[in-house]
VEXDRENDO-796110 format. One record per atom (N, C-alpha, C, O): residue in three letters; x, y, z. Coordinates in steps of 0.1 Angstrom, whole numbers. Layout:
BEGIN
ALA; X; Y; Z
...
This chain:
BEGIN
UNK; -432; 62; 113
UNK; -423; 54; 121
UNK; -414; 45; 112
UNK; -403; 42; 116
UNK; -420; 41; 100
UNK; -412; 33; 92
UNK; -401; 37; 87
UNK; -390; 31; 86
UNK; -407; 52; 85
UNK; -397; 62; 76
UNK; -380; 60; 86
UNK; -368; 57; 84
UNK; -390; 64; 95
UNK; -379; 65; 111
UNK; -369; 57; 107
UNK; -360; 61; 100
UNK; -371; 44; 111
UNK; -366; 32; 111
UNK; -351; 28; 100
UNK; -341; 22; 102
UNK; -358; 35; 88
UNK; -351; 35; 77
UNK; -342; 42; 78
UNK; -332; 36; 79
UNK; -339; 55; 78
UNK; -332; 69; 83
UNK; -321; 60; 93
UNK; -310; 56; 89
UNK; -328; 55; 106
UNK; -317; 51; 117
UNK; -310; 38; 108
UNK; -298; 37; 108
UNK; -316; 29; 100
UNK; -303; 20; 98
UNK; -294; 23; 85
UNK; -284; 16; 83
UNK; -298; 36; 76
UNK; -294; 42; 69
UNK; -275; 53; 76
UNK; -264; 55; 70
UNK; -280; 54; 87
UNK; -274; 61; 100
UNK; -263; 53; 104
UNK; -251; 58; 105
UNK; -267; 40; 106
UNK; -256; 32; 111
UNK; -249; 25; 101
UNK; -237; 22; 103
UNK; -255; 22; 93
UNK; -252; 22; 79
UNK; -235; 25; 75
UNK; -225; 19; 73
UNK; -238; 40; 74
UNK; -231; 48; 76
UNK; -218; 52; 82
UNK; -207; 56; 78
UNK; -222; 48; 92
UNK; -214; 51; 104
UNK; -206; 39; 104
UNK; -195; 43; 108
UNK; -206; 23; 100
UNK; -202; 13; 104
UNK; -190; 18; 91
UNK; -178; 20; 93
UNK; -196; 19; 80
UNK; -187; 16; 69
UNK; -175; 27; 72
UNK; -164; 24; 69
UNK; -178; 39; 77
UNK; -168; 46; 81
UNK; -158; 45; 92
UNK; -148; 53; 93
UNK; -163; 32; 102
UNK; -156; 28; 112
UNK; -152; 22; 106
UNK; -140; 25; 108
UNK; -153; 14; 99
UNK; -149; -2; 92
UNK; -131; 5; 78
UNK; -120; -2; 76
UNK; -136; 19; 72
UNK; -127; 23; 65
UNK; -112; 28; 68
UNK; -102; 28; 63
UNK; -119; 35; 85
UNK; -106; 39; 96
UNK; -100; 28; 103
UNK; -92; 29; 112
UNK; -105; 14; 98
UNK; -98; 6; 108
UNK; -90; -4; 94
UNK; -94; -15; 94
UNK; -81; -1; 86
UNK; -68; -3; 78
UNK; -52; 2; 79
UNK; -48; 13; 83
UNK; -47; -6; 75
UNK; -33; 2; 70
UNK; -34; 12; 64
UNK; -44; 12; 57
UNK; -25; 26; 62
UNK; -24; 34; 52
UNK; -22; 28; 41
UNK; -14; 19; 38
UNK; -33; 34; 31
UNK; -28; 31; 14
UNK; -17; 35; 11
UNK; -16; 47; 10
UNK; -7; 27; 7
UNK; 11; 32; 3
UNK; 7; 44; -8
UNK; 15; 54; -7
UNK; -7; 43; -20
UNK; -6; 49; -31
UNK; -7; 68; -25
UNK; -1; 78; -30
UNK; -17; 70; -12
UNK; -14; 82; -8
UNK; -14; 84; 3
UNK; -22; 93; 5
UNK; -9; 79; 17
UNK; -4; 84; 24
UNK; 10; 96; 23
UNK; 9; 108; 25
UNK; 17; 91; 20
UNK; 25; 102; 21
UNK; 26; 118; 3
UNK; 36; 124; -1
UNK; 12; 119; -1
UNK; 5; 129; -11
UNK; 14; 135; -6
UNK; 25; 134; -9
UNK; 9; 146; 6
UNK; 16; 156; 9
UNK; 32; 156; 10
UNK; 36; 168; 10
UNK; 39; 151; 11
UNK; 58; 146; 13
UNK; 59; 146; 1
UNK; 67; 155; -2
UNK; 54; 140; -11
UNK; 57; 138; -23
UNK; 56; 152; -29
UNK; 67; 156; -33
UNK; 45; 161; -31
UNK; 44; 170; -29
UNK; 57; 181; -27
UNK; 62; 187; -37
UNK; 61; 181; -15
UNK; 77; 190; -14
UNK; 84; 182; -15
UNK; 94; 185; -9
UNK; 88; 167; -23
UNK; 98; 162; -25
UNK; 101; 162; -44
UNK; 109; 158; -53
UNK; 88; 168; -42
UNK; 95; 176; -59
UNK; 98; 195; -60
UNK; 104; 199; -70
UNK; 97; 200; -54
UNK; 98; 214; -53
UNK; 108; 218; -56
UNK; 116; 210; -51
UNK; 116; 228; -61
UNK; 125; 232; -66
UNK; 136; 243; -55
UNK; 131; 253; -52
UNK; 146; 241; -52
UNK; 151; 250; -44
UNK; 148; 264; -51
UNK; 146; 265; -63
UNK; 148; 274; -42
UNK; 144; 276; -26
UNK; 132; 273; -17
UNK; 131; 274; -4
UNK; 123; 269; -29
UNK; 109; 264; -22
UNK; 107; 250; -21
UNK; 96; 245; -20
UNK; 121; 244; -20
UNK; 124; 231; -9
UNK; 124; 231; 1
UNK; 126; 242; 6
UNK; 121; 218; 8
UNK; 123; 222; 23
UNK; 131; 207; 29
UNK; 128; 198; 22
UNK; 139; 204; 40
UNK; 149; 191; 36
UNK; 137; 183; 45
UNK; 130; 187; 54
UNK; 139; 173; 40
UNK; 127; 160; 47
UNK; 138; 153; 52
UNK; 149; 151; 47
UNK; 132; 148; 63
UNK; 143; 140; 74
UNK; 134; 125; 78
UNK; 123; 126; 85
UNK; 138; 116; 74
UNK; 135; 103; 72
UNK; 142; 97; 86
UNK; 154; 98; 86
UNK; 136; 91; 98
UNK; 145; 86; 106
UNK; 138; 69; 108
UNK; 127; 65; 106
UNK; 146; 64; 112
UNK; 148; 46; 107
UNK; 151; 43; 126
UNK; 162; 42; 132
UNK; 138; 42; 132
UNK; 144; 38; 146
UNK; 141; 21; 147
UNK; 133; 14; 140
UNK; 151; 15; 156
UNK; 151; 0; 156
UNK; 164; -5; 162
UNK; 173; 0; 169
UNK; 162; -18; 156
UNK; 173; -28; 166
UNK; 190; -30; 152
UNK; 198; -21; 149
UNK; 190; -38; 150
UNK; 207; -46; 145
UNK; 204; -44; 133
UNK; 212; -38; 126
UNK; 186; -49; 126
UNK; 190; -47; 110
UNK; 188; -33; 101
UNK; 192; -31; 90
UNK; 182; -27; 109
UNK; 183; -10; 97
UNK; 193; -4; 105
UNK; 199; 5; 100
UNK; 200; -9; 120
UNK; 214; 1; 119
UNK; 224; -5; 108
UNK; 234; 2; 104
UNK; 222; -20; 103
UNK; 233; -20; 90
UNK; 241; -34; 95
UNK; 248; -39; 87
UNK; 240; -38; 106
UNK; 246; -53; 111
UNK; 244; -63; 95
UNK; 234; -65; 88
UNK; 256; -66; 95
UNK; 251; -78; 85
UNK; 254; -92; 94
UNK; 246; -98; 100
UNK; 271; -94; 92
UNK; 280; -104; 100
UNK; 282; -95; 116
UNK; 284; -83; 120
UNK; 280; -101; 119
UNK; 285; -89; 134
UNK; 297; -90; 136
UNK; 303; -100; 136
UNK; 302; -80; 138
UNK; 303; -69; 142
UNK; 299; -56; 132
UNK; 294; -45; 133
UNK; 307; -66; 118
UNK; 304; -59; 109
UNK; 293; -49; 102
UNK; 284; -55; 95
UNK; 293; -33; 102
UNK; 282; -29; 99
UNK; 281; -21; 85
UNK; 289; -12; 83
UNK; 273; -24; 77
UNK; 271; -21; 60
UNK; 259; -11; 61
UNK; 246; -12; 59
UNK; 268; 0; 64
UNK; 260; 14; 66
UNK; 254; 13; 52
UNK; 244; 6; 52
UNK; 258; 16; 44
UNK; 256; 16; 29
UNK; 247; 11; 18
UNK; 244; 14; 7
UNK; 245; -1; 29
UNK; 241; -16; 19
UNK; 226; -15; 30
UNK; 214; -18; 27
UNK; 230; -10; 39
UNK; 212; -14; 46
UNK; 202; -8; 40
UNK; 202; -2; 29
UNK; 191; -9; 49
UNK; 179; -5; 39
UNK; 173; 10; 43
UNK; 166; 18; 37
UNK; 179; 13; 57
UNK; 175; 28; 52
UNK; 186; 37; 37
UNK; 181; 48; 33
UNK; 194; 36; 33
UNK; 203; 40; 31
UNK; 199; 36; 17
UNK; 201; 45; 9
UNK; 195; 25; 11
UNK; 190; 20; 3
UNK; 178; 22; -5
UNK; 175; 20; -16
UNK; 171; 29; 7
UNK; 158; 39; 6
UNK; 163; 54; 2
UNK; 156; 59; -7
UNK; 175; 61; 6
UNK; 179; 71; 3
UNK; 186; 74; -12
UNK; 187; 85; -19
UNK; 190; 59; -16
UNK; 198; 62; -25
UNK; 185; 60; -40
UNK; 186; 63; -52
UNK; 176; 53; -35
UNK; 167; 50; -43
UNK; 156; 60; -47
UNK; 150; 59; -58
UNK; 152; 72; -37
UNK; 143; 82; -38
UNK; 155; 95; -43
UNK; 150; 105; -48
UNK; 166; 94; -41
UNK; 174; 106; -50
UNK; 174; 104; -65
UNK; 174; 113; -73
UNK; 173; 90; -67
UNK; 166; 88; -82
UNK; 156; 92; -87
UNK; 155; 98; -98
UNK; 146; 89; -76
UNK; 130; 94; -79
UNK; 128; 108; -76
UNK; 119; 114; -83
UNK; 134; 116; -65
UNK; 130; 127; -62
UNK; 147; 136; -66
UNK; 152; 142; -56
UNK; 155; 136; -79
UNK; 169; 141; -77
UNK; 168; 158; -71
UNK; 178; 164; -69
UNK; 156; 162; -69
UNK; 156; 180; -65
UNK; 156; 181; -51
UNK; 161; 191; -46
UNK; 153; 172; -44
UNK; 152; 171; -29
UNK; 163; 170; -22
UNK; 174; 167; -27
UNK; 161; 171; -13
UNK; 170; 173; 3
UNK; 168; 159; 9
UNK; 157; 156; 4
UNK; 172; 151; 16
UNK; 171; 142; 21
UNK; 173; 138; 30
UNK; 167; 127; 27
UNK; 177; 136; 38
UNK; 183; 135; 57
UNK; 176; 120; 61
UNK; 163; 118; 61
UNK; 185; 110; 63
UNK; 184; 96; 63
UNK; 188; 95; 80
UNK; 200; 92; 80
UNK; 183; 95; 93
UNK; 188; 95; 102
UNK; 183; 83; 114
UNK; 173; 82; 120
UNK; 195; 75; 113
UNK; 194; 66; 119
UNK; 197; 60; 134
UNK; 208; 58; 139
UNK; 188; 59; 138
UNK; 191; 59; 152
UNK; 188; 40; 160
UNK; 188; 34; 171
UNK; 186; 37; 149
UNK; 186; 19; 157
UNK; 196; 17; 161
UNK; 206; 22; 156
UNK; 197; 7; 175
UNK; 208; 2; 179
UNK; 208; -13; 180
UNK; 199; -21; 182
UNK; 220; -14; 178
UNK; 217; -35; 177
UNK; 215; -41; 190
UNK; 218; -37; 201
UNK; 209; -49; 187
UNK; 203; -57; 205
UNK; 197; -46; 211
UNK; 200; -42; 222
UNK; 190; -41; 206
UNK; 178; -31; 214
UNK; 160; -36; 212
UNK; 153; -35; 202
UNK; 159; -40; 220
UNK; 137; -37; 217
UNK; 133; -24; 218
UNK; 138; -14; 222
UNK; 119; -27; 212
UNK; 110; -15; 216
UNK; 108; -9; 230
UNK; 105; 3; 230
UNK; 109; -16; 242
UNK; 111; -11; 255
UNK; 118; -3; 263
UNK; 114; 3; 273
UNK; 133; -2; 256
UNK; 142; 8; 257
UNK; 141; 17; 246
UNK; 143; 29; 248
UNK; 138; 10; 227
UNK; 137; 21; 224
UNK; 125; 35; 222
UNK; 126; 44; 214
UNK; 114; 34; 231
UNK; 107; 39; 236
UNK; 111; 48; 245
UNK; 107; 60; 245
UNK; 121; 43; 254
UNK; 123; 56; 266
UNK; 132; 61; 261
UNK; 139; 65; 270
UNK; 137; 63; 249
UNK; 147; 73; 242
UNK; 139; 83; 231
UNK; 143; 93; 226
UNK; 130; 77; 230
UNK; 120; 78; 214
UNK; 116; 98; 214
UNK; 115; 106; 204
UNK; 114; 100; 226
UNK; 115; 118; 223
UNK; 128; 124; 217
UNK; 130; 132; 208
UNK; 137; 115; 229
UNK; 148; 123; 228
UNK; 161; 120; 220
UNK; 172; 123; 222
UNK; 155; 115; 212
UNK; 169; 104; 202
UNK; 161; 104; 183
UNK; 166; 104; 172
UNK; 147; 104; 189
UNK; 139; 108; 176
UNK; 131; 119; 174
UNK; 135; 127; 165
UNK; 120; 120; 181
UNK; 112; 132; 183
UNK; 125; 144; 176
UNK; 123; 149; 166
UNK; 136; 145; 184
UNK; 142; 160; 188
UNK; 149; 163; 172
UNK; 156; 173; 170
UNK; 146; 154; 160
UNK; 151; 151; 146
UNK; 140; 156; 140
UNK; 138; 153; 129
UNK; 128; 167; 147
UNK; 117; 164; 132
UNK; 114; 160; 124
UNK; 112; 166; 114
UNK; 112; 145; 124
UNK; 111; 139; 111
UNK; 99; 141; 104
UNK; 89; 144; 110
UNK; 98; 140; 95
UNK; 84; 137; 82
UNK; 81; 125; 86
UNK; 69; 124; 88
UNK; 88; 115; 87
UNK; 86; 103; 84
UNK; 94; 92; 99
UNK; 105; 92; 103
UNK; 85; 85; 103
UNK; 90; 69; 116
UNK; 90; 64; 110
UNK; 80; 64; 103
UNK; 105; 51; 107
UNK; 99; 37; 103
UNK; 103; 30; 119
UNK; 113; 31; 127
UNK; 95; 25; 119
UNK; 101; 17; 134
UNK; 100; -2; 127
UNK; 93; -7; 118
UNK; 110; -8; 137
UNK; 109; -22; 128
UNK; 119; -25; 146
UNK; 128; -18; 148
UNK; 116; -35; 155
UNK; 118; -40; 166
UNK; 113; -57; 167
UNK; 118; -64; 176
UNK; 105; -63; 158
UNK; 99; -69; 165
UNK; 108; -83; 165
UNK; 102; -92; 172
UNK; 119; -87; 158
UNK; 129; -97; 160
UNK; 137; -94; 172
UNK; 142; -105; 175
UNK; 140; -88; 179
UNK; 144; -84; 196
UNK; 130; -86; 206
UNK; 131; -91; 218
UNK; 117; -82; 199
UNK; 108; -83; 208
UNK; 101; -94; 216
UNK; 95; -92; 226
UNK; 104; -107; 210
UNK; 106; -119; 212
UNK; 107; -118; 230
UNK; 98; -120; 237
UNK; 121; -114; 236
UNK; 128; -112; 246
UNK; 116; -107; 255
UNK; 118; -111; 266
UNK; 105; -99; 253
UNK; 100; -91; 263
UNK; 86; -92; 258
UNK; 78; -83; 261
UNK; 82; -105; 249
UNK; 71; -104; 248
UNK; 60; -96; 245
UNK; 59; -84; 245
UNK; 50; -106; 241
UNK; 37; -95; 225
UNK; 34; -82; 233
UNK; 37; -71; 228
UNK; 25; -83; 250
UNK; 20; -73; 259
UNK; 28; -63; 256
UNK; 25; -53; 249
UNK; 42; -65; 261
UNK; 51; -56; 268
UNK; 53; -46; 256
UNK; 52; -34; 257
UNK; 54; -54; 244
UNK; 61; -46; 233
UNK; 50; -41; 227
UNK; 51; -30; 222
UNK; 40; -49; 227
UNK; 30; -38; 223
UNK; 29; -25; 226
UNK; 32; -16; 219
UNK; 23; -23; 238
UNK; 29; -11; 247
UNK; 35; 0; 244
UNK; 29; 11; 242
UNK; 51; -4; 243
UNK; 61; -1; 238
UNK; 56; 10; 224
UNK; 56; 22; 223
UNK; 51; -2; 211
UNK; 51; 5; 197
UNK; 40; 13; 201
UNK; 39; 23; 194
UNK; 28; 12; 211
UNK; 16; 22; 209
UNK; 22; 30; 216
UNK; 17; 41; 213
UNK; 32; 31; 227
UNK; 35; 48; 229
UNK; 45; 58; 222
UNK; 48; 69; 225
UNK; 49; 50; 211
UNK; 63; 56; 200
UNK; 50; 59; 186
UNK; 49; 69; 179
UNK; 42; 50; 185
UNK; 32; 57; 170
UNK; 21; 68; 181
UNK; 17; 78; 176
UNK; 19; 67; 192
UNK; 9; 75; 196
UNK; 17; 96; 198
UNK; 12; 107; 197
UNK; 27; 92; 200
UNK; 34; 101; 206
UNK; 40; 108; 188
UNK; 40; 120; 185
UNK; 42; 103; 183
UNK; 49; 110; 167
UNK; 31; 108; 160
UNK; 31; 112; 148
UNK; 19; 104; 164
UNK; 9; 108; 156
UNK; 6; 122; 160
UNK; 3; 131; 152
UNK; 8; 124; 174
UNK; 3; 140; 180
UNK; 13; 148; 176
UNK; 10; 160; 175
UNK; 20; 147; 174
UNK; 32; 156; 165
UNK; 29; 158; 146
UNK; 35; 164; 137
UNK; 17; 152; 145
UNK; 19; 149; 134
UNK; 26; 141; 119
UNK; 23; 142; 107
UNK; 37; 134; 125
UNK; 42; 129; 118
UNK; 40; 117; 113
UNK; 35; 109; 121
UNK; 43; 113; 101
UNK; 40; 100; 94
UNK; 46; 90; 101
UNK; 57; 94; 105
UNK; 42; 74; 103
UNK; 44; 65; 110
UNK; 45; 53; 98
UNK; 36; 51; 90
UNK; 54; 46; 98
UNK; 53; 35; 90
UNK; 62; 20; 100
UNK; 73; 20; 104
UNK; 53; 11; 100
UNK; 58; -3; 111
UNK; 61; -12; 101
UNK; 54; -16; 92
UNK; 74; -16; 105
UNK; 76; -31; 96
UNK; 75; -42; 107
UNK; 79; -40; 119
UNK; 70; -52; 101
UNK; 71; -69; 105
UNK; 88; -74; 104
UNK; 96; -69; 97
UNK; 90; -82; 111
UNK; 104; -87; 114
UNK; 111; -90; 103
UNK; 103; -97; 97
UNK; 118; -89; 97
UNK; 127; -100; 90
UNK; 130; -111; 96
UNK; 128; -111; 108
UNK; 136; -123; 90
UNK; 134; -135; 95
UNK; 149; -140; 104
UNK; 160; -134; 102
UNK; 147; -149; 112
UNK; 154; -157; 118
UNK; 158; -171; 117
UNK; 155; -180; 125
UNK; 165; -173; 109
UNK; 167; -189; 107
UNK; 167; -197; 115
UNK; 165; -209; 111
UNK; 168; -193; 128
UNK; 166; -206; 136
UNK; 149; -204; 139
UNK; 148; -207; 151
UNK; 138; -202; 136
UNK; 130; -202; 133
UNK; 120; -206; 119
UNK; 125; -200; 109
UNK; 108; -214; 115
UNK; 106; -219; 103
UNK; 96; -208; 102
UNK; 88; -207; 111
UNK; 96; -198; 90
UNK; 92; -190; 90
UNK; 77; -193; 79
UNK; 68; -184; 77
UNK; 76; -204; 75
UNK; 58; -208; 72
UNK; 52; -214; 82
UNK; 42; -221; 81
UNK; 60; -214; 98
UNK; 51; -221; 112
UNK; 41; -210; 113
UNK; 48; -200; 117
UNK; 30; -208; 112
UNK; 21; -195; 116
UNK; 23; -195; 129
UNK; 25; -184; 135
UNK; 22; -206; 134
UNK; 20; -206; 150
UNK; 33; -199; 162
UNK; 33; -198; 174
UNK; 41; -196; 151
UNK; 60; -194; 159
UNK; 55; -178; 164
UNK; 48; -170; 159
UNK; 63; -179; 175
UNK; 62; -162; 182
UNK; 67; -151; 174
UNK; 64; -139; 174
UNK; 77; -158; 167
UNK; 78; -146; 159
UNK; 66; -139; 143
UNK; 67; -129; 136
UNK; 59; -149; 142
UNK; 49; -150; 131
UNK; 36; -139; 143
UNK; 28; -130; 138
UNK; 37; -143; 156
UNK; 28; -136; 162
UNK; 28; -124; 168
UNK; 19; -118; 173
UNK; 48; -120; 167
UNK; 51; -106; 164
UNK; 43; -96; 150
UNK; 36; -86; 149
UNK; 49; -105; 143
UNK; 47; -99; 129
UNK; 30; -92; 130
UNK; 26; -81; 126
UNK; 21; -105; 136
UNK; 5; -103; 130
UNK; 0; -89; 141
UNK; -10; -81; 142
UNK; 13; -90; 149
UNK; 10; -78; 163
UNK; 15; -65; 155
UNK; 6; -57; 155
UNK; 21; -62; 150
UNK; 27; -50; 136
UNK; 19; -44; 129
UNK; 17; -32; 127
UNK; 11; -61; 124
UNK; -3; -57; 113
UNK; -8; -49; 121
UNK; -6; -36; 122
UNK; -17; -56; 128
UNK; -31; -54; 139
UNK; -27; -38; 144
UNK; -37; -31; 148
UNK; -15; -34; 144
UNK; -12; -18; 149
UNK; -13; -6; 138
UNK; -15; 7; 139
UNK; -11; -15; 128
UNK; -8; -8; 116
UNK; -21; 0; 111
UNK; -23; 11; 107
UNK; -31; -15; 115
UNK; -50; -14; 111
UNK; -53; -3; 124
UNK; -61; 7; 123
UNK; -46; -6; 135
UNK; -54; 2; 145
UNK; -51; 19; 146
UNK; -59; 28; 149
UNK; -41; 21; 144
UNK; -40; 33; 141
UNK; -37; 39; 127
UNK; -33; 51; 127
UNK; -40; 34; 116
UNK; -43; 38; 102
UNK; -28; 44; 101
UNK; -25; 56; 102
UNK; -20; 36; 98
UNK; -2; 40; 91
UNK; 3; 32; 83
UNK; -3; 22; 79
UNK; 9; 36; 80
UNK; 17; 24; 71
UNK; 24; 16; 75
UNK; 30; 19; 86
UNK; 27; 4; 67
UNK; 29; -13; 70
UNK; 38; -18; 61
UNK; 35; -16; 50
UNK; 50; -23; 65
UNK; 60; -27; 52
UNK; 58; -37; 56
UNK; 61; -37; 68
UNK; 54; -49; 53
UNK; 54; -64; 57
UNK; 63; -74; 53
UNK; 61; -84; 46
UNK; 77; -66; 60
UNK; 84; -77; 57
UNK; 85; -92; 53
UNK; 88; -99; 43
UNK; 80; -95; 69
UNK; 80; -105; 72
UNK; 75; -118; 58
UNK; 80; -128; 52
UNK; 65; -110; 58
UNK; 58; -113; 43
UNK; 63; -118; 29
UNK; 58; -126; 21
UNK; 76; -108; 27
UNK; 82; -106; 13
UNK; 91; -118; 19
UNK; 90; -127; 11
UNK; 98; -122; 28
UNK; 107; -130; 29
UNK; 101; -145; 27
UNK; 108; -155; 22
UNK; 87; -146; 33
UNK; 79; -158; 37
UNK; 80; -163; 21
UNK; 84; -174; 16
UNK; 75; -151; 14
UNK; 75; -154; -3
UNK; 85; -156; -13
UNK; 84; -155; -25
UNK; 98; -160; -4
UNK; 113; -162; -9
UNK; 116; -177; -6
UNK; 122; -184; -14
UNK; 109; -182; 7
UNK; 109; -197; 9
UNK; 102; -207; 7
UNK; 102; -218; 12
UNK; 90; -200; -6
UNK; 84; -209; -17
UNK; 93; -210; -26
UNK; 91; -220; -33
UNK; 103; -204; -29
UNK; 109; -204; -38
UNK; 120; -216; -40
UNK; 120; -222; -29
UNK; 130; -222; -49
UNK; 138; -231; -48
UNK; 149; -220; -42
UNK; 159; -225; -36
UNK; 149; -211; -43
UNK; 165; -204; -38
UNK; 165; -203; -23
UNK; 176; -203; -17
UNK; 149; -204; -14
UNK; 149; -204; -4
UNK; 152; -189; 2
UNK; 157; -181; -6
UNK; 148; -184; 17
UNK; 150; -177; 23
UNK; 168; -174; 28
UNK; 173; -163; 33
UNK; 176; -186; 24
UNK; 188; -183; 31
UNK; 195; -174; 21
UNK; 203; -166; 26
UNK; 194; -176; 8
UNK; 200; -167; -3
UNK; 198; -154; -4
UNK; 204; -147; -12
UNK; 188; -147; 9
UNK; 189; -132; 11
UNK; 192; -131; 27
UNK; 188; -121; 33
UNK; 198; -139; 32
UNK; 205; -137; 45
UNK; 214; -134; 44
UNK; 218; -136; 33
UNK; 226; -127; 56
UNK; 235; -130; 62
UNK; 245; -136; 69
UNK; 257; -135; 66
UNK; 239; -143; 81
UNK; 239; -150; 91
UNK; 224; -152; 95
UNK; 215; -149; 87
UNK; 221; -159; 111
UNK; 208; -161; 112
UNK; 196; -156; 113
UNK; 184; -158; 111
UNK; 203; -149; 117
UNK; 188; -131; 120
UNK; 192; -117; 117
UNK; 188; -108; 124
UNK; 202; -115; 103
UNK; 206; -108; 98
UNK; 205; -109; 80
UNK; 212; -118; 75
UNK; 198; -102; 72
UNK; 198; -98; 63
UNK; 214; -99; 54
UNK; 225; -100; 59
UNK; 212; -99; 37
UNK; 228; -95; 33
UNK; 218; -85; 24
UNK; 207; -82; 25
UNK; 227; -81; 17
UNK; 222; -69; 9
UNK; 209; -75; -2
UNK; 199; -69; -4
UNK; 212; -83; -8
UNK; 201; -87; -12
UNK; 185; -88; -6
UNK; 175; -86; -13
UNK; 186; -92; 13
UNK; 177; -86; 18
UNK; 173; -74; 20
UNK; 162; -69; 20
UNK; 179; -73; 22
UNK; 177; -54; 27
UNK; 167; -49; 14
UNK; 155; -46; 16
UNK; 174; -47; 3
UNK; 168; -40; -8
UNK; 150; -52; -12
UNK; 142; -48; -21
UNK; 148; -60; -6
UNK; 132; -64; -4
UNK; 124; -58; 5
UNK; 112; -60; 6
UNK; 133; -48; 13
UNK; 128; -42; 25
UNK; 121; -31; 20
UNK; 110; -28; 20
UNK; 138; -22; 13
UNK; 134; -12; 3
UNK; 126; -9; -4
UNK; 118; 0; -1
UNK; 126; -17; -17
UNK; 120; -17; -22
UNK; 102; -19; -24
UNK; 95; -19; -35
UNK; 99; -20; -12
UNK; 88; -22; -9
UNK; 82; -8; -3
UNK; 71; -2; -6
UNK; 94; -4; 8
UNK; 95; 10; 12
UNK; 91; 20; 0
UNK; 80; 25; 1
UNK; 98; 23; -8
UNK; 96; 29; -20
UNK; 81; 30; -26
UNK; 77; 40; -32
UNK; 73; 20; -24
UNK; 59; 20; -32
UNK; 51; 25; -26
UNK; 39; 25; -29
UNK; 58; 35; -9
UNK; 50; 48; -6
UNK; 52; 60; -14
UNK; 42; 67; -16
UNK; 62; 62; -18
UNK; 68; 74; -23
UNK; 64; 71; -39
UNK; 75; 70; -43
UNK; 59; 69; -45
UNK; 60; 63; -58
UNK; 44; 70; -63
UNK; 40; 67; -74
């Protein structure tokens, strides 16, 4: 019976640490093995990878509004950075955020505006609009856009907001800090990957240069932001 005993907590044992290992972020170092994989391959036994960037004002490229810096944003910045790292590859950067959109509408487009693009790869990033429709609603929202592109198989990566100036972005307690930890908490729950924005900027306003020296305007990035976004992006592919 002792023996028994030992076996069953051996069992759970087991079983916990393997619950406990499925409940993280994707490791940036190999989640995407396999992508990296065909993103060295040599034509004809390339195959083109299509990267799509769904979201609100800042990965469509808004800097000043109206004005939009296709070029300078950070999907685009992501593109021009992995032609470096991967120059044999194909690459298809396809962006479908629209400015002043949440996750609530961009969900009831999300088959048909993303899905219908085959991507390899979702970055979705909403949660500075999500504010508007609150943590429930938008939660929602991101678990039926990662639930729906996991059964497809494809790779999922969530960013945390970039910041808003009219917000103090070391208040933990601010709704937008409780977007952000709602990002995390999805990121752990369904095992994808996590760009944590929010994070790399928070670590700009210890600094004397402060968070406003990679803005735009007040809830818009300048290119110097963007490429913190990026470049963080990149340490999947890497």
């Amino acid at each position: 019976m002792k023996y028994f005993y030992v076996l069953l907590s051996f069992f759970f044992l087991v079983s916990w640490q393997s619950f406990r290992s499925d409940k993280e972020a994707a490791n940036p170092r190999d989640y995407l093995n396999d992508l990296k994989i065909e993103l060295k391959k040599e034509w004809p036994k390339n195959k083109t990878i299509n990267l799509v960037f769904h979201g609100h004002s800042v990965p469509a490229g808004y800097f000043k509004t109206p004005t939009v810096n296709t070029l300078q944003s950070y999907p685009y910045q992501v593109l021009e950075q992995l032609k470096s790292l991967y120059p044999l590859a194909v690459i298809n950067v396809i962006n479908t955020a629209i400015g002043g959109e949440n996750s609530i509408k961009g969900e009831k487009r999300f088959k048909k505006d993303v899905i219908s693009h085959n991507p390899d790869i979702i970055f979705i990033d909403y949660s500075l609009n999500d504010r508007r429709v609150g943590l429930e609603k938008s939660r929602i929202a991101w678990e039926k856009m990662i639930k729906l592109a996991l059964r497809k198989n494809i790779k999922v990566i969530l960013l945390t907001p970039s910041p808003d100036m009219g917000v103090n972005i070391l208040d933990s307690n601010s709704v937008l800090n409780q977007h952000a930890e709602q990002v995390q908490s999805l990121s752990t729950k369904y095992n994808v990957g996590l760009i944590d924005s929010y994070a790399l900027f928070k670590e700009k306003a210890t600094y004397e240069d402060g968070v406003i020296n990679y803005m735009s305007q007040v809830n818009h990035p300048n290119e110097k932001g963007h490429r913190l976004i990026s470049t963080e992006i990149l340490t999947y592919f890497k």
